[in-house]
N, C-alpha and C positions, 0 to 999 in steps of 0.2 A: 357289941362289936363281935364279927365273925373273923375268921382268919380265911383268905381265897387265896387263888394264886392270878395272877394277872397275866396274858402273854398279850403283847402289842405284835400285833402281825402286819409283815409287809402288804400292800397291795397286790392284787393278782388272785388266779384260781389257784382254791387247793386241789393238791392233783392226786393226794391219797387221804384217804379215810378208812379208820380200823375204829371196834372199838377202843374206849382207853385201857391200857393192862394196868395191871397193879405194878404199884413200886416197887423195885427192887433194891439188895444194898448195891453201893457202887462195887462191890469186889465181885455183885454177879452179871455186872456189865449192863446193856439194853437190852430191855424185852425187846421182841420182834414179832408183835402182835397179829392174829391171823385177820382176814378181812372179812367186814362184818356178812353173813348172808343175803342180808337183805340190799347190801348195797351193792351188788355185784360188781365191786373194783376191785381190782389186784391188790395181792399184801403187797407189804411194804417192800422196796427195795433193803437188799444187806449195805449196810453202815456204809463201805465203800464205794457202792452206787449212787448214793444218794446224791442230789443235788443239794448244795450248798449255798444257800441265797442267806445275805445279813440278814440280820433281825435287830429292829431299833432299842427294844429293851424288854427284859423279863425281869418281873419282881416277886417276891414272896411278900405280897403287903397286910393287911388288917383293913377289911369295909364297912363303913358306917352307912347302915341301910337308909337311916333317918336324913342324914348330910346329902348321902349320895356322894362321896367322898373317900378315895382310895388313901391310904397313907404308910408309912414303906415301915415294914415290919423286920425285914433281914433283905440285902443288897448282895450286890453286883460281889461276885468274886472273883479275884484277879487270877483266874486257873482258865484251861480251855474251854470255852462251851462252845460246843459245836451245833452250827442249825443246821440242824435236820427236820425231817416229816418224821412225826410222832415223838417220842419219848426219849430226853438223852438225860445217864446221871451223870453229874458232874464226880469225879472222884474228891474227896478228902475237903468234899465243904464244910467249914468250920461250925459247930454248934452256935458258936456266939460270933456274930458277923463284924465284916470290920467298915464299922460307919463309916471312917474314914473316904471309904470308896464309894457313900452309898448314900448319894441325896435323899432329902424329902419328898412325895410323891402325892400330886394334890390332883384330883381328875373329877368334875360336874360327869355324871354318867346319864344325864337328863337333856341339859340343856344343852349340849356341847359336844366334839368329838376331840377336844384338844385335850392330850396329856401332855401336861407341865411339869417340868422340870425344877425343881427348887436349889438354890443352894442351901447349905445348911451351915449351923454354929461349928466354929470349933469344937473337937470332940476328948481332946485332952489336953493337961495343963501341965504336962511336959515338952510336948513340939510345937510349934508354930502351925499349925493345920489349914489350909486354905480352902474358901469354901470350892465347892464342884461347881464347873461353869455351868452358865446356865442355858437351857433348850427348850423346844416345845416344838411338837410333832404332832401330826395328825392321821390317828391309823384307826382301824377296826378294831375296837378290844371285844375278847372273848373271857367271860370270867365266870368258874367253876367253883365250886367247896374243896377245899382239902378236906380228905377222910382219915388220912394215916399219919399218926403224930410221930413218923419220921419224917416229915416233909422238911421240915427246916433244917435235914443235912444234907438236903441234895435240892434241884433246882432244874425246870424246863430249860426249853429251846423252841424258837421260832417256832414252827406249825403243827405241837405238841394239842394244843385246841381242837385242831381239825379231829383228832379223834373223838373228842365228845359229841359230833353232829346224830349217832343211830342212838344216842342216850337219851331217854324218857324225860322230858320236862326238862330238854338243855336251856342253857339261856340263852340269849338270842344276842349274835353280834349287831355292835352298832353300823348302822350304814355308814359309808362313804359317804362324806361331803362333796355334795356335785360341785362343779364350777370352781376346785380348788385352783390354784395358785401354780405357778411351775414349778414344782418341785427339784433337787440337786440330782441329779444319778449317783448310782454307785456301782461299779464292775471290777469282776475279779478278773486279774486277765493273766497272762502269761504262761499258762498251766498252772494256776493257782498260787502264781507267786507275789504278784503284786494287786495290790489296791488301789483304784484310781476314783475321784469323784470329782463331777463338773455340776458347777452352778447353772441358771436357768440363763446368767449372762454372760457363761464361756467362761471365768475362770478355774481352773482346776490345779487338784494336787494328786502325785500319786508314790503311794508308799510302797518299798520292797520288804515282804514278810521278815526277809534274810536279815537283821539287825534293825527290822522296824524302822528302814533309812527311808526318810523322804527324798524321794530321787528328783521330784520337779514340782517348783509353784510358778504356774506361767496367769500369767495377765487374759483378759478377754479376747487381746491381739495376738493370744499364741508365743508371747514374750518371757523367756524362761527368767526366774528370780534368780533362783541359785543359780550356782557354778557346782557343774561335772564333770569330772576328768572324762576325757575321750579314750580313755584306756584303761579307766576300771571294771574292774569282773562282775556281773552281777548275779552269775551263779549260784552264789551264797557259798563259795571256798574261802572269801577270804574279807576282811572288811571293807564298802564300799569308799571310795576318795570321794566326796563331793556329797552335796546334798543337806542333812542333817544327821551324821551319825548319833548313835545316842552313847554314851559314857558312864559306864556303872560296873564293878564296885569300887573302880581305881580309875585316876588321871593318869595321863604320862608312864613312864615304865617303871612296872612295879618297883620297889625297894626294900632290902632286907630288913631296914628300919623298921617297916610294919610286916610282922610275920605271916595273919592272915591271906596278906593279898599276894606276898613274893612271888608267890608261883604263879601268879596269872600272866597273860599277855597284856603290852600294851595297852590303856585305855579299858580294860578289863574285857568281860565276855558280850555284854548287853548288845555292844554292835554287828556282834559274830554269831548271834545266836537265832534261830527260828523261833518269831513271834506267831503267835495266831491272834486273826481277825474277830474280833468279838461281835461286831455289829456298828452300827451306824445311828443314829441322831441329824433330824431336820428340822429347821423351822423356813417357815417362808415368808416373803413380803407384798403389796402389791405389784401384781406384773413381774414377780423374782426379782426385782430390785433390791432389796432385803433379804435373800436369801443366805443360809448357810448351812453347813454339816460339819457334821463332825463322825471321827471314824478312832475306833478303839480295838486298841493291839494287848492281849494279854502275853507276860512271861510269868514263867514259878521254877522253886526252884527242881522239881518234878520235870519240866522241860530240859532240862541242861543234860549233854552226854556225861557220860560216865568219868571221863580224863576232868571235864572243869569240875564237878560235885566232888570229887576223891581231891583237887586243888583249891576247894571254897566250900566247904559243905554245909553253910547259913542253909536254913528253910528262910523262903522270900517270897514274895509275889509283886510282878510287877506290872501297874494297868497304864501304857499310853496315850492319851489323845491326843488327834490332831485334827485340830478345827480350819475352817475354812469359810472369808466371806469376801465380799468382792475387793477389800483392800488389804487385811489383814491373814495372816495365819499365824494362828493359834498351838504352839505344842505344851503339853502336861506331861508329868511323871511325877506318878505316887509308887513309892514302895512301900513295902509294910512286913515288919518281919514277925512270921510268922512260925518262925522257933521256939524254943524254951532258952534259948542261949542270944544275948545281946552280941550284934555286930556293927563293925564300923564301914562307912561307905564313902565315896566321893562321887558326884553327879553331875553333869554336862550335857551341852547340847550344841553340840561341835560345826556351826552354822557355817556355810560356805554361800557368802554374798556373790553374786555377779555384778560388777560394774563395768565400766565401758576402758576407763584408763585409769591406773591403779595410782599414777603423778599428781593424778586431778582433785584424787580422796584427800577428805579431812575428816576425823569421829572429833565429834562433840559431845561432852555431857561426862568426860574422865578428866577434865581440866582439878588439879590438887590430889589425887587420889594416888595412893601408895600402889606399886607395884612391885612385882620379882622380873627381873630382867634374864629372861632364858637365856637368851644369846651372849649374854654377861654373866656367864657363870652364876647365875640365881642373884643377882646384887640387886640388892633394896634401893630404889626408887622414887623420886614424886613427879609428879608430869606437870608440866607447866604450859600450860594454855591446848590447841586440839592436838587431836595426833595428828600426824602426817607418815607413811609407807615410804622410805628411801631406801632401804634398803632392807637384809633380813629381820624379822620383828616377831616377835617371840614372848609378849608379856600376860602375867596373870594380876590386873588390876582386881580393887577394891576400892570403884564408886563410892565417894564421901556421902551423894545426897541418897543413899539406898536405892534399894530395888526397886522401887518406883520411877527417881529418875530415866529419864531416857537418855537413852546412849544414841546419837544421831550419826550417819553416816551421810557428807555429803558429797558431791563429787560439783565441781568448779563452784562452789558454792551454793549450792543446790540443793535442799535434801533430799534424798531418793529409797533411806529405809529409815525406819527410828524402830527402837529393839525396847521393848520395856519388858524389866522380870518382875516373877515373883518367887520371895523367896530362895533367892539363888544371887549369892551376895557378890559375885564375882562376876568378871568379863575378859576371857582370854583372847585377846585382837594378836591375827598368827598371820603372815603370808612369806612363802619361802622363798623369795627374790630371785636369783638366777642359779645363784651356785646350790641352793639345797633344792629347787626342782631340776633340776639335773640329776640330781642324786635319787630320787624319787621312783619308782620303777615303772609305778602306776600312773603317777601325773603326766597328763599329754593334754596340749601340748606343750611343749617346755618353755613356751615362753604364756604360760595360760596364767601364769602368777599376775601379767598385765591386768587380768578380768576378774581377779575375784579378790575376795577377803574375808577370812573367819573373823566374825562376832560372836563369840561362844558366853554364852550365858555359863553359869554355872555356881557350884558349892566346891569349892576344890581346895582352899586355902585350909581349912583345918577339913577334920573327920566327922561328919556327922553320924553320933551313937542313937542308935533303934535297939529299945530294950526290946524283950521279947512283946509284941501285939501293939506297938509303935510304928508310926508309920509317918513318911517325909514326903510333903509335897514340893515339886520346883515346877515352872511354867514362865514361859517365852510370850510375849504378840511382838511382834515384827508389823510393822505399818508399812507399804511402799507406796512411796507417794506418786500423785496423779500425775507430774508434769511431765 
C-alpha cells in the first residue's frame, strides 16, 4: 500500500499549467508557482482572480496497486476549500480526520471511470452517527505520490493535478466516458452568492451562501415547493423568511437558562452566517431519468465575525448537504466539535412548505405524540388524530413511531409532501395565521400564511452534548408527490 492523493476533476480544459511547487505550512499561504518554460502559458492568476468552478471531490486516500483500488485514508474537512487552479492549503486541517464527515472510497482504475461513494459504519459509541449518503460520479481522475510527510495536514483543490502535466513520467488521466448520460448542472450565480443546480429533467434547487438557505425546489414544470416571502432580504443582512433556514446552536430566543447560548440571536448564528460552497456530487441514470446531486456548504468556527466568537467561542465545523433528485430533496447536517471543551447545541431545519389553501391541510403521522404548545404558554400536550391549521399554531411535537415515521402533509385529502427524518427526533409544525403575519416585517404577503406551512425537522427538545472530536448528524428527505 502507497499513500497518493486523488483530485476528481470537473469536465472541461485546464486553462493553466505550472509546474507542481512544494508544500507549504498553511500560515505561509499558497504558493503562486511560475509557468513552466516549456509550456508557454501564463502563470497562474492571484487567488482573487481565479476562477472558481466546484469540484466533485478531493481525497487523501491509500492505493492498492494489485486491487486497483483507491480507499480513503483522511476525508473531507468541514473548513473552506476553495477550487482553484493549482495548489490551495486548507488552514488548520486536523492531524487525525474526522471520519464522521468522510466516507469509504472504492474506485476500479482499470475497468471503469466511475468513483463510488460508500457510506460507512458508525464511527463512535457515543453518538448515533449516520452513515453519509450515498453517490457516484464519473470524472477524470488524476493521481500522483505524495512526497512530503506533511501532507495529511493539509489538502488539494480542484485543478491542483493540472500542474503535474510538464512532470516526467506523470500518470495519465483517465479518459472520459463518451456517450455519457445527461448530466445535473451546477452554476454559481448572483455575484457569487448563490448555488443553483438542475437535473437533466428540469427539476432544480438553489442555495443562498447567506445562511446556506435553500431559497427554491421547483418541479420540472417551473413549480416552486417551498414558500418565500416576497419581501425577504436576500443580501445576507439579515436572516432569510422562507425556504429552508438552517438553526444552530440554539431554537427560539436564547434563554438565560442556558448560559452559553444567552447572548446569541434568535435561532442562533447558522442561518445568519456565510457559508462556502465545497463542491458538488452526481450520479446519473438512463436518459437523466435517474439523475441527481448533491451540493456541499462548509461553516467552522474560523468563519464567524468577531461579535458571534467573543458570544459563542466552541471550535466547530459545520458540513451541509443538499441533495436533489426528481421527487425528493435531500438536506444533511453534521457538526463536529472540534474543541478541547464540550458544548451543547440544538439543531433544525426550519422547512417552509408551499400549498395551495392552508383550510384544506391535514399532517399526518403526529396522531399520539406529546407536544409543547407555544401559543399556550409552553403547555404539555397530546394530539389526537391529524393536525389541522385554524388558527395560530406554534408546536414542538415528538413522533411516537421515531424518526423514520413519516410525517405527511396533505391538502383535501391528498398527499402532496411526506418529510422523513433522521436522527432529529422532533417536528415543529408553525404558520402565523393572520394577526402574527401582520406582525412580521418581512413576511408579504400578509395574507401568504394561506400558502405555506413549516414542517421543521429537528433536535430541539433537549440539548445535544458534543464532547470534544464528537460529532451529530441530523437529515430531512421531503417527498413531493406526483399528482
Amino acid at each position: 500500500m502507497r499513500e497518493w492523493a486523488t483530485i476528481a476533476l470537473l469536465p472541461g480544459p485546464l486553462q493553466h499549467r505550472a509546474p507542481f511547487p512544494p508544500l507549504q505550512h498553511a500560515s505561509q499561504g499558497c504558493p503562486s508557482p511560475s509557468p513552466s518554460p516549456s509550456s508557454g502559458l501564463p502563470p497562474l492568476l492571484p487567488l482573487s482572480q481565479r476562477h472558481r468552478p466546484p469540484v466533485d471531490i478531493c481525497l487523501h486516500t491509500t492505493f492498492s496497486e494489485s486491487a486497483g483500488t483507491l480507499s480513503l485514508a483522511a476525508g473531507i474537512h468541514p473548513l473552506p476549500l476553495y477550487p482553484i487552479v493549482a495548489c490551495c492549503i486548507v488552514p488548520n486541517f486536523p492531524p487525525t480526520p474526522r471520519l464522521v464527515a468522510a466516507p469509504r472510497i472504492s474506485h476500479n482504475l482499470h475497468s471503469n471511470k466511475r468513483l463510488e461513494i460508500l457510506p460507512r459504519a458508525n464511527v463512535s459509541q457515543k453518538k448515533k452517527h449516520r452513515p453519509i449518503h450515498t453517490a457516484t460520479t464519473r470524472l477524470p481522475l488524476y493521481i500522483f505520490p505524495i512526497t512530503q510527510p506533511t501532507f495529511n495536514l493539509h489538502t488539494f483543490r480542484d485543478t491542483a493535478a493540472a500542474n503535474m502535466v510538464d512532470r516526467p513520467n506523470k500518470p495519465t488521466a483517465l479518459a472520459t466516458t463518451p456517450g455519457l448520460p445527461p448530466q445535473a448542472t451546477v452554476d454559481i450565480t448572483h455575484n457569487n452568492t448563490r448555488v443553483s443546480a438542475t437535473l437533466p429533467t428540469g427539476e432544480s434547487v438553489e442555495v443562498l451562501l447567506h445562511g446556506a438557505t435553500v431559497l427554491s425546489w421547483k418541479s420540472a414544470a417551473g413549480a416552486d415547493r417551498l414558500w418565500l416571502s416576497g419581501s425577504t432580504v436576500l443580501d445576507g443582512s439579515k436572516p432569510v423568511r422562507g425556504g429552508i433556514p438552517l438553526v444552530f446552536p440554539v431554537f427560539g430566543p436564547p434563554s438565560d437558562a442556558h448560559p452559553p447560548t444567552a447572548k446569541l440571536s434568535q435561532h442562533g448564528f447558522a442561518r445568519s452566517s456565510r457559508w462556502e460552497f465545497l463542491g458538488k456530487s452526481t450520479s446519473e441514470g438512463s436518459a437523466g431519468s435517474e439523475s441527481s446531486v448533491k451540493l456541499d456548504f462548509g461553516l467552522s468556527s474560523a468563519n464567524l465575525d468577531a461579535d458571534t466568537q467573543a458570544k459563542w467561542g466552541y471550535k466547530f465545523g459545520a458540513i451541509y448537504s443538499v441533495s436533489l433528485d426528481r421527487e425528493t430533496l435531500s438536506t444533511s447536517l453534521v457538526i463536529t466539535n472540534e474543541g478541547e471543551e464540550a458544548f451543547d447545541c440544538q439543531v433544525l431545519m426550519h422547512t417552509y412548505l408551499r400549498v395551495n389553501d392552508i383550510t384544506k391541510i391535514s399532517v399526518q403521522g403526529l396522531d399520539g405524540a406529546a407536544y409543547t404548545d407555544k401559543v399556550d404558554n409552553g403547555a404539555s400536550k397530546s394530539q389526537s388524530g391529524d393536525v389541522t391549521i385554524t388558527q395560530e399554531t406554534d408546536r414542538i411535537y415528538t413522533p411516537t413511531g421515531g424518526p423514520r415515521t413519516p410525517v405527511t402533509v396533505l391538502e383535501s385529502g391528498k398527499p402532496v409532501f411526506s418529510v422523513v427524518r433522521d436522527n432529529l427526533d422532533n417536528v415543529v409544525v408553525w404558520n402565523p395565521w393572520v394577526d402574527k403575519a401582520q406582525g412580521i416585517a418581512d413576511f408579504a404577503p400578509k395574507d401568504g400564511y394561506k400558502n405555506m406551512l413549516c414542517v421543521e425537522p429537528g433536535a430541539v427538545k433537549e440539548w445535544q452534548k458534543l464532547e470534544p472530536g464528537d460529532a451529530f448528524e441530523g437529515a430531512q428527505v421531503i417527498t413531493a408527490s406526483s399528482n
